[in-house]
C-alpha positions in Angstrom: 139.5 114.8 141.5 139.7 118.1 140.0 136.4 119.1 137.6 135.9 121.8 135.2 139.7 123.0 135.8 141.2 123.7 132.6 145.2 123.3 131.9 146.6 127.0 131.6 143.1 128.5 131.4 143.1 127.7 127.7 142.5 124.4 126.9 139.0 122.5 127.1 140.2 118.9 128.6 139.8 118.9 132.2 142.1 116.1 134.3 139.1 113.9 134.3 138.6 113.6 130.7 142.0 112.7 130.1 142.2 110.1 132.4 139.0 108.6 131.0 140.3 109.1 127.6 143.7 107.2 128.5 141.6 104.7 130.3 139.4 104.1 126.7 142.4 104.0 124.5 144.5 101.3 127.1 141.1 99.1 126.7 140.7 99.4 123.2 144.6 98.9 123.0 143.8 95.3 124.6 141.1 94.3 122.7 142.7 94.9 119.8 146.2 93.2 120.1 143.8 90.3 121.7 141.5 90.3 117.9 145.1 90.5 116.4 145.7 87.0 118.4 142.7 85.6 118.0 142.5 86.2 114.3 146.4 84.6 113.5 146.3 82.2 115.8 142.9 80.5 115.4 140.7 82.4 112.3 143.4 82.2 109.7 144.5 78.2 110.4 140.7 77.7 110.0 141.2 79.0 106.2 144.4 77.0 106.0 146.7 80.2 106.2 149.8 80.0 109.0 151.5 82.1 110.5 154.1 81.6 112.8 153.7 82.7 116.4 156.7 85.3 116.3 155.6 86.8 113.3 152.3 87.2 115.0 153.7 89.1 118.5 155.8 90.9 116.2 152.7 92.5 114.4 151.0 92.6 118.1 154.5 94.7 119.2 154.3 97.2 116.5 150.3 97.7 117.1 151.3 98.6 120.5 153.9 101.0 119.7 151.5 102.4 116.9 148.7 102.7 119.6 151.1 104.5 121.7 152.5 107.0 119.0 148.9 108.0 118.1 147.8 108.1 121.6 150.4 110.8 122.7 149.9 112.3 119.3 146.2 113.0 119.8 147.3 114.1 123.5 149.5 116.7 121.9 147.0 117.7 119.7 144.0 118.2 122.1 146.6 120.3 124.8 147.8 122.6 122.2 146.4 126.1 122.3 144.3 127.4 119.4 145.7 129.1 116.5 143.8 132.6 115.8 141.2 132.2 113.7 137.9 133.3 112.8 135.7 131.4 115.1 137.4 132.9 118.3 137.8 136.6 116.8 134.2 137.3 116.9 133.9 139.5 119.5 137.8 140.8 119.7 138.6 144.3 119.0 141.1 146.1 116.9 142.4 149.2 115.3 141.1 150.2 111.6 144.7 150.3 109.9 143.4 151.3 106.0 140.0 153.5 106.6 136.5 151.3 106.0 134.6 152.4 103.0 133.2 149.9 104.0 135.7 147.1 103.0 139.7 147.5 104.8 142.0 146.5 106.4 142.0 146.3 110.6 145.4 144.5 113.0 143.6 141.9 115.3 145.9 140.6 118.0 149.1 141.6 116.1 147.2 140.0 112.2 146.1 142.0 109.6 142.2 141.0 108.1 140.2 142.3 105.7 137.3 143.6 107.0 133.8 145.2 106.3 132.5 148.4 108.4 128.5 147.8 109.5 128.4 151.7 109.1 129.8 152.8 106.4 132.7 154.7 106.5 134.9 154.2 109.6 138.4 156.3 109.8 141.9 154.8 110.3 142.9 154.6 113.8 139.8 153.5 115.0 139.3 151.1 117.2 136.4 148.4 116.1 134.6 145.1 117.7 134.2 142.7 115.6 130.7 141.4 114.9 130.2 138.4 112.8 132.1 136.8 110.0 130.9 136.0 106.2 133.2 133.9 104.8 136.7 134.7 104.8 135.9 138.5 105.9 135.1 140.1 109.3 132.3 142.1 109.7 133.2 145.0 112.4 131.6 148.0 113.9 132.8 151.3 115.8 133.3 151.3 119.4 132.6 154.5 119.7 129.4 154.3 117.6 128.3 151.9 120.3 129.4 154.1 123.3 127.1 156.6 121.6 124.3 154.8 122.5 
């Protein structure tokens, strides 16, 4: 068994976890299409409401193929690599496109954000580290300011 490997060095589902997580869905799959039984063939007679033993594998057959469509859905989903955001910028660096006084503009990984400067007033062509976010805006600082140090 491989641990801790991730797919693509990108993604946070190791092997493992998706074979436990295809192992929960196909037993949850089976309980469920069993309830589906239990509940048209015995439950509902019980309340004097019949339904005829094709029409119930028929809803069984399209719980399956539901089950499967979400279950390779969700795969897709977990597997696919993150869309830029703010949560993973914070600590990326960039280049001060419009100068900081202190609010600007700076190109992160090919995106323009506003930003706000920590210092003041930081020049165009600068390159900055981003800090911390507040709310939609980036909060940056100087590289240089910190080589300074």
């Amino acid at each position: 068994m491989i641990r801790g490997v991730r797919f693509d060095g990108c993604y946070n589902f190791t092997i493992d976890m998706m074979r436990q997580r295809l192992i929960i869905a196909i037993i949850s799959t089976i309980a469920e299409e069993v309830a589906i039984l239990v509940v048209g063939w015995w439950v509902l007679p019980m309340i004097n409401v019949r339904i005829p033993l094709p029409v119930i594998l028929a809803i069984m057959l399209l719980w399956l193929a539901w089950s499967v469509f979400t279950y390779r859905k969700g795969t897709d989903a977990l597997l696919r690599r993150q869309i830029p955001g703010l949560v993973n910028l914070v600590g990326s660096t960039g280049v001060v496109v419009k100068d900081l006084s202190p609010d600007g503009l700076v190109k992160i990984r090919g995106e323009m954000w506003k930003c706000r400067s920590r210092e003041g007033l930081i020049k165009a062509g600068t390159t900055v580290v981003i800090t911390h976010q507040h709310r939609l805006r980036l909060i940056v600082r100087s590289v240089e300011a910190d080589a300074g140090k």
